[in-house]
C-alpha positions in Angstrom: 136.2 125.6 55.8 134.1 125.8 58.6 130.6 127.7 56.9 127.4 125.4 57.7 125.7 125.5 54.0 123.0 123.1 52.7 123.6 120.0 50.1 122.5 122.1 47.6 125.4 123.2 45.6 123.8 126.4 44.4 123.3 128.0 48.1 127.1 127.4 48.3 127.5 130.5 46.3 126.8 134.2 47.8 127.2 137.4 45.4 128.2 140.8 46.7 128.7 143.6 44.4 131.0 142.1 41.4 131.8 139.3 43.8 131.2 135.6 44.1 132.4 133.5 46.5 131.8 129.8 46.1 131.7 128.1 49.9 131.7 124.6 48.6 135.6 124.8 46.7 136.7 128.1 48.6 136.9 130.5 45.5 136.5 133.9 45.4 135.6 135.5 41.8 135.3 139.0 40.4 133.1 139.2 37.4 134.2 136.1 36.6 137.8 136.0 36.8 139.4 134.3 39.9 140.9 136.3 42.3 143.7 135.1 44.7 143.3 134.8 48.7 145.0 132.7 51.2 142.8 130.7 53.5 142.5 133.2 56.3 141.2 135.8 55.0 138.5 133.4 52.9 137.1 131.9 56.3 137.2 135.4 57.4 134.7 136.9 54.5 133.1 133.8 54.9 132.1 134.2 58.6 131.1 137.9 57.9 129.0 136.6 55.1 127.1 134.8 57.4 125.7 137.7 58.8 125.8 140.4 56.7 125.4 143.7 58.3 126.1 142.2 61.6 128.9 142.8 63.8 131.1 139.8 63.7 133.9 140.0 67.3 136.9 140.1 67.1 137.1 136.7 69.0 134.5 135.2 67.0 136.7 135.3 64.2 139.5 134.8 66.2 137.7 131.3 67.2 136.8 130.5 63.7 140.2 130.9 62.1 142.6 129.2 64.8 141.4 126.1 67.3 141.6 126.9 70.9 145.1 125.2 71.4 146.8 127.3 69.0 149.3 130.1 70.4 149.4 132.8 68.2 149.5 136.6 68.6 145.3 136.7 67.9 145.1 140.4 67.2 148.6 140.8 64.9 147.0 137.7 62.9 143.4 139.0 62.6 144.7 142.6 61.7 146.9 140.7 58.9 144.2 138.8 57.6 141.0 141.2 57.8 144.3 143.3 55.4 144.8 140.7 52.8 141.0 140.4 52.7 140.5 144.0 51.9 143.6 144.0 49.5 141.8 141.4 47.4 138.5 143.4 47.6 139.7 146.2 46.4 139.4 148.5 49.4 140.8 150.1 52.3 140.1 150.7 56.0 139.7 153.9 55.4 137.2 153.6 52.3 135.2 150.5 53.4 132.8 149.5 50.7 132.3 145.4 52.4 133.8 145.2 55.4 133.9 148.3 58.1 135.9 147.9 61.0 134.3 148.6 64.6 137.0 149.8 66.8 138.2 147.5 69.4 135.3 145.2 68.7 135.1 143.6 65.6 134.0 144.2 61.5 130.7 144.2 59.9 130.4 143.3 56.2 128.7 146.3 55.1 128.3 145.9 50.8 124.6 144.1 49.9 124.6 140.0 50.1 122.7 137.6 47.4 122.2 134.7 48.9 120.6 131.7 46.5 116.8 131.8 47.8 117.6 128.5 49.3 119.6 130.2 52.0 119.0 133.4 53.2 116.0 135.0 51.3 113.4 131.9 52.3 114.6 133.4 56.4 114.6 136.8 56.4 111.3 136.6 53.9 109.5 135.0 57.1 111.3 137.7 59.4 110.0 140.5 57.4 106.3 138.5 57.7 106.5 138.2 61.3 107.9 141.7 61.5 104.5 142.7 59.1 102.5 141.0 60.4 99.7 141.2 62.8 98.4 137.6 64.3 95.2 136.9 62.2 95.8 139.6 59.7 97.3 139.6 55.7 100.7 141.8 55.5 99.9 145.0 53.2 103.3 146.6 53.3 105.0 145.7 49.7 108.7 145.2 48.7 109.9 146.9 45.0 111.5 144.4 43.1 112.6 143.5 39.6 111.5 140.7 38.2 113.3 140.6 35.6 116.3 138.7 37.3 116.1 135.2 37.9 117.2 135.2 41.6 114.5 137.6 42.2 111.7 135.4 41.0 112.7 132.2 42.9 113.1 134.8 46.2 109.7 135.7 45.4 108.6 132.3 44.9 109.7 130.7 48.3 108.5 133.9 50.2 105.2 133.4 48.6 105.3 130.2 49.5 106.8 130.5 53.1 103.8 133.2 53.6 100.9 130.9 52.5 102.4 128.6 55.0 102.6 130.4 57.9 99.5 132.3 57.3 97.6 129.0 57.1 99.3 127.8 60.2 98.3 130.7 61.9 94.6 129.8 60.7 94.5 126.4 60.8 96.4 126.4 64.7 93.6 127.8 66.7 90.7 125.0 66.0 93.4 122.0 67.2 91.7 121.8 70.3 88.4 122.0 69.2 86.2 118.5 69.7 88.2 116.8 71.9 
């Protein structure tokens, strides 16, 4: 499967909803139980994974599921696979609750992602700073959370962290050229 991931075997896994798909041997599990789906449609949650509440094209997906030498009737094969994918879901086209179709353009996964704070929570905690943030001055906008789940606290952890270390290369960046 084509889905860039890091060596550590824990950010292979992303959680939706009762939903766990494991990149690193290709499975896809509902509250534990493991839940049948071809290949296709597998790369095909996987891609939209990767940017969760995105829109994914209709060729990107196209690209990702067949090389560029392969004949094949693109749209008939995408529309097949994007159904099998919402079959094993659960939902419909015309119900979305993960993946929402954009007409003549592509799907979006639409449900809420958990990424392993390894992955995705360390980036989009330093977007949200940057967003926040002013240059030279301490984000005051705070995020609810629980803290009662484990994922939580380690998100917490390496956003804290990823913070202190961009606010202290922020301070620490302007005096480089000082002495010289």
């Amino acid at each position: 499967m084509d889905v860039p991931v890091s060596a550590n075997s824990s950010s292979r896994i992303i959680r939706f909803s009762t939903f766990e798909i494991n990149l690193h041997t290709g499975e896809l599990r509902q509250r534990g139980q493991k839940v049948k789906l071809q290949e296709q449609p597998l790369q095909l949650l996987a891609a939209l994974l990767e940017r969760p509440g995105e829109l994914v094209t209709r060729e990107e997906l196209c690209g990702k599921l067949w090389p560029a030498d392969t004949f094949v009737d693109f749209d008939h094969g995408l529309n097949a696979a994007i159904k099998r994918l919402r079959d094993a879901l659960g939902e419909s086209a015309e119900r979305p609750v993960f993946v929402e179709t954009v007409a003549r353009r592509g799907y979006r996964f639409i449900g809420n992602v958990e990424k392993p704070a390894a992955t995705l929570s360390a980036l989009s905690d330093l977007k949200r700073l940057e967003q926040d943030t002013e240059p030279g001055r301490i984000p005051t906008k705070v995020q609810p959370t629980s803290t009662s789940d484990p994922w939580t606290r380690k998100r917490q952890f390496v956003g804290a962290l990823l913070a202190i270390v961009v606010l202290a290369g922020m301070g620490g960046g302007g005096s480089s050229g000082v002495g010289q």
